[in-house]
C-alpha positions in Angstrom: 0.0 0.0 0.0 3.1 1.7 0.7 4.8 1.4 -2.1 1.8 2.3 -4.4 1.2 5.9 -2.6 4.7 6.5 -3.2 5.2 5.2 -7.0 1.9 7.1 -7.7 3.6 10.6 -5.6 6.8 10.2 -8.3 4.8 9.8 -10.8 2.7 12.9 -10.3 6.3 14.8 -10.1 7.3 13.4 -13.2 4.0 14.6 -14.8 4.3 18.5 -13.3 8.3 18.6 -14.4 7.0 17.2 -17.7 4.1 19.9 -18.1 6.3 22.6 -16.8 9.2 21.9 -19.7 6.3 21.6 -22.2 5.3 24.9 -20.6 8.7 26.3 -20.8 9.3 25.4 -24.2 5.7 26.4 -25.6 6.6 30.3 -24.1 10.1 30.3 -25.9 9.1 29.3 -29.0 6.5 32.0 -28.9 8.9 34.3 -27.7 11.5 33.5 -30.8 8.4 33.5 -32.6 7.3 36.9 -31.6 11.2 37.9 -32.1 11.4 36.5 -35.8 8.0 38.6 -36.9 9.9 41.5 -35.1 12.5 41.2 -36.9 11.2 40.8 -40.3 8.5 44.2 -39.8 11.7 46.2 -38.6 13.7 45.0 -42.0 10.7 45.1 -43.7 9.4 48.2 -46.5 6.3 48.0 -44.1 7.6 51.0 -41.3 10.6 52.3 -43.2 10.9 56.2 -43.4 8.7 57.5 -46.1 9.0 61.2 -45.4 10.6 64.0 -43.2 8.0 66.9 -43.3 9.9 70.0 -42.0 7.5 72.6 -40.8 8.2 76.4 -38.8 11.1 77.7 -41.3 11.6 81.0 -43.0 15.3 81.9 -43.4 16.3 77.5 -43.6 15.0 75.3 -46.3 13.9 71.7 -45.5 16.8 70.7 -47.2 19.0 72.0 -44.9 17.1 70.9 -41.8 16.6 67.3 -43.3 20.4 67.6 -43.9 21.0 68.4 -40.1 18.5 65.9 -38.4 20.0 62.9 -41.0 17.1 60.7 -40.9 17.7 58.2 -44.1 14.9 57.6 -46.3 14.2 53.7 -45.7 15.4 53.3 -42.5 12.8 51.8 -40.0 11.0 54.1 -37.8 11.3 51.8 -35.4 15.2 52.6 -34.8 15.4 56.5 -36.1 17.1 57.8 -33.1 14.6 61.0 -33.2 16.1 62.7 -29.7 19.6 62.2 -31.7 18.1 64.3 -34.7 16.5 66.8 -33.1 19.5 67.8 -31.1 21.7 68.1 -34.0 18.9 69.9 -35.7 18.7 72.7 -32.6 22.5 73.2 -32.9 22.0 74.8 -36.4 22.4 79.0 -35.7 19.3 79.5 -36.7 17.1 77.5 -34.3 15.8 78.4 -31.4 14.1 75.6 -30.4 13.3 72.0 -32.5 11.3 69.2 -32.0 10.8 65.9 -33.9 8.0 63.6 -33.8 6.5 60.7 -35.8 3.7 62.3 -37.8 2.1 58.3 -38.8 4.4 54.7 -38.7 6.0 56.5 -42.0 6.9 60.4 -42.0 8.6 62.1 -39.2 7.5 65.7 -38.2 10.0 68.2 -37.9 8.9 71.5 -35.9 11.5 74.8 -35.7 11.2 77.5 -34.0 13.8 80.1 -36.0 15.9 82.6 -34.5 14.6 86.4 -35.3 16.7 88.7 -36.4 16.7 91.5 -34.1 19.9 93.6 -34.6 22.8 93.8 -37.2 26.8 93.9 -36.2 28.8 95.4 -39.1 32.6 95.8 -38.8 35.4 95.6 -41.6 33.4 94.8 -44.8 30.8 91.7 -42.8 27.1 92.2 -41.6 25.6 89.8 -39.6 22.1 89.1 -38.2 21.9 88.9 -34.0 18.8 87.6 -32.5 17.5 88.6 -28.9 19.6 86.3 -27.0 23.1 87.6 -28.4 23.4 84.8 -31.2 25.1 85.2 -34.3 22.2 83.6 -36.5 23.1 84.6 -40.3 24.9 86.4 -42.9 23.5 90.1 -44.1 23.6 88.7 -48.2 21.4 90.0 -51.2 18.6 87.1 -50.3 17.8 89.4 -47.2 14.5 91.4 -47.0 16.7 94.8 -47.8 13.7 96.9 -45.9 13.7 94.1 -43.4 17.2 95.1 -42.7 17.3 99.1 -42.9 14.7 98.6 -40.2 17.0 96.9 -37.6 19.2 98.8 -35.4 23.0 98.4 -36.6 25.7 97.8 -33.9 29.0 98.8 -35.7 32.5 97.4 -34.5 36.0 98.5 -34.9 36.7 94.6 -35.6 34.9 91.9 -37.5 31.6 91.0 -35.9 32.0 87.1 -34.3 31.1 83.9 -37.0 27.4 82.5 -37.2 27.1 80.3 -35.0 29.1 82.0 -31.6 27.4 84.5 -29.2 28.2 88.8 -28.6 30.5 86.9 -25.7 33.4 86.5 -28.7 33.0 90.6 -28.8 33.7 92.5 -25.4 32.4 95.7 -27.4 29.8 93.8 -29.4 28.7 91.7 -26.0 28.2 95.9 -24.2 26.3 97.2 -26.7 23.9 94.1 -27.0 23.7 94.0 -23.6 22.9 97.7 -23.6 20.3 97.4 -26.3 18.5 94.7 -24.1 18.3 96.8 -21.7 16.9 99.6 -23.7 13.3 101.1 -22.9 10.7 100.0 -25.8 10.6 104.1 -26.5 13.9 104.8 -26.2 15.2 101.5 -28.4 12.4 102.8 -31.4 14.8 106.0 -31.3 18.0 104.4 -31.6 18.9 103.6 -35.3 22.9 102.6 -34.7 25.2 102.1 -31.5 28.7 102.9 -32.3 30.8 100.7 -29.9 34.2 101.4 -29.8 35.0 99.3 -27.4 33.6 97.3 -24.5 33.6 100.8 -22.2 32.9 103.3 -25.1 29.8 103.1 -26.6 27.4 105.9 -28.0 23.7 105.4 -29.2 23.2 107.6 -32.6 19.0 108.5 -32.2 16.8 108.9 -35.3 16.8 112.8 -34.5 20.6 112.9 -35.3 21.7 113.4 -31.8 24.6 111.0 -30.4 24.0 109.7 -26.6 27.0 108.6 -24.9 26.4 105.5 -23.0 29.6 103.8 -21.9 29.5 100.7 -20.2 26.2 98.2 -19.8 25.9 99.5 -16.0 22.9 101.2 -14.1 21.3 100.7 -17.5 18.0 101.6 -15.7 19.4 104.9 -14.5 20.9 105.7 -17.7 17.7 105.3 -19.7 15.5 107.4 -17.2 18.1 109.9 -17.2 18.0 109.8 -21.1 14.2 110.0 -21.4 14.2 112.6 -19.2 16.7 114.7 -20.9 14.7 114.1 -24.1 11.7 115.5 -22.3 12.9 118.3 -21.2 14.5 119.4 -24.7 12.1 119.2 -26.8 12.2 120.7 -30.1 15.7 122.4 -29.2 18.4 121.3 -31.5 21.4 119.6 -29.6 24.3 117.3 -30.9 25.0 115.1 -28.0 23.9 113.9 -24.3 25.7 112.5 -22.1 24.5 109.6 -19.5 27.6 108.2 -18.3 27.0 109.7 -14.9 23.1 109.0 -14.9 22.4 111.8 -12.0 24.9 114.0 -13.8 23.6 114.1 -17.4 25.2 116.5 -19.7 24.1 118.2 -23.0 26.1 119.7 -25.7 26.7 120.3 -29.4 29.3 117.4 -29.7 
């Protein structure tokens, strides 16, 4: 009686190790199964790259973003790398911002958000295009919206301005007068047409009415613009040549 428990308790453990290889087996066959068809959709013509829509550009062309991001036609979706492309795409001058997304299982969305051009740095026989932040977006060349252009202050430099591509920091005169423009008033910046920096302590604001400010360095810029307006104010119509803010509580006018 024994002997029968026992040889039916072995045989009951032969019949679960049995069931749990078949088990074991069933679930990696289905797993190298599941693999295989993996495999084959991610080779396959099914979810290669169809299309890289480029969207938010005015100065770039799609070519040149596509260029940047380097997302090959045919190449799965599955494996683009699309954080890879859209970094490589926001290190172009002109970006401001990018993002890249998968628009359907075949085109990828690009989205830029451009750089504006906001002031022009001459110096030596270059012009180039500065955006809010102090970036050195573009060239000034013949493509250029010419009234687009005349409408932008000019910051002019003894030197050459920096290349596209490196900030006002490369300039210590540039990198003043930028940082003074920021700092400008929204009235008082309308009036300003060039800033002559000399150098990164000397620089004078030339004013649409023909009369040159002299600003100095990007210090107390808050004091030197009140002081300004209210020089401006309290001039008028008189016909004067120069004012001087360097010493904001001190403000001096003259005829040059």
């Amino acid at each position: 009686m024994i002997d029968e428990k026992i040889a039916e308790r072995r045989a009951s453990v032969r019949d679960d190790r049995r069931r749990s290889r078949l088990r074991r087996t069933i679930t990696l066959v289905v797993v190298l199964a599941l693999i295989g068809v993996l495999v084959a959709v991610e080779r396959s013509a099914l979810v290669g790259l169809e299309e890289v829509e480029v969207v938010g550009i005015e100065r770039l062309t799609s070519a040149e973003v596509r260029e940047a991001a380097a997302l090959e036609i045919g190449t799965s979706t599955l494996r683009l790398g699309l954080d890879r492309a859209r970094e490589r795409v926001a290190a172009l001058p002109l970006v401001r911002r990018a993002e890249a997304g998968r628009l359907d299982p075949l085109t990828v969305r690009i989205e830029i958000e451009e750089r504006i051009p906001r002031v022009v740095a001459a110096g030596g026989d270059e012009r180039r295009l500065l955006d809010a932040e102090g970036v050195v977006i573009d060239e000034v060349d013949a493509t250029d919206d010419a009234d687009l252009v005349a409408a932008l202050p000019e910051i002019r430099l003894p030197g050459t301005p920096p290349e596209v591509g490196e900030s006002v920091a490369a300039d210590p005169a540039l990198a003043n007068a930028h940082a003074v423009w920021r700092g400008l008033s929204g009235p008082i910046r309308a009036e300003v047409v060039r800033l002559d920096a000399a150098g990164p302590d000397e620089l004078t604001l030339q004013l649409s009415a023909g009369i040159a400010v002299r600003f100095g360095r990007a210090e107390r810029v808050d004091e030197k613009v009140r002081a300004l307006g209210a020089v401006l104010e309290d001039i008028g119509d008189t016909p004067i040549e120069m004012i001087d803010v360097r010493a904001p509580r001190a403000p001096v006018v003259g005829d040059g």
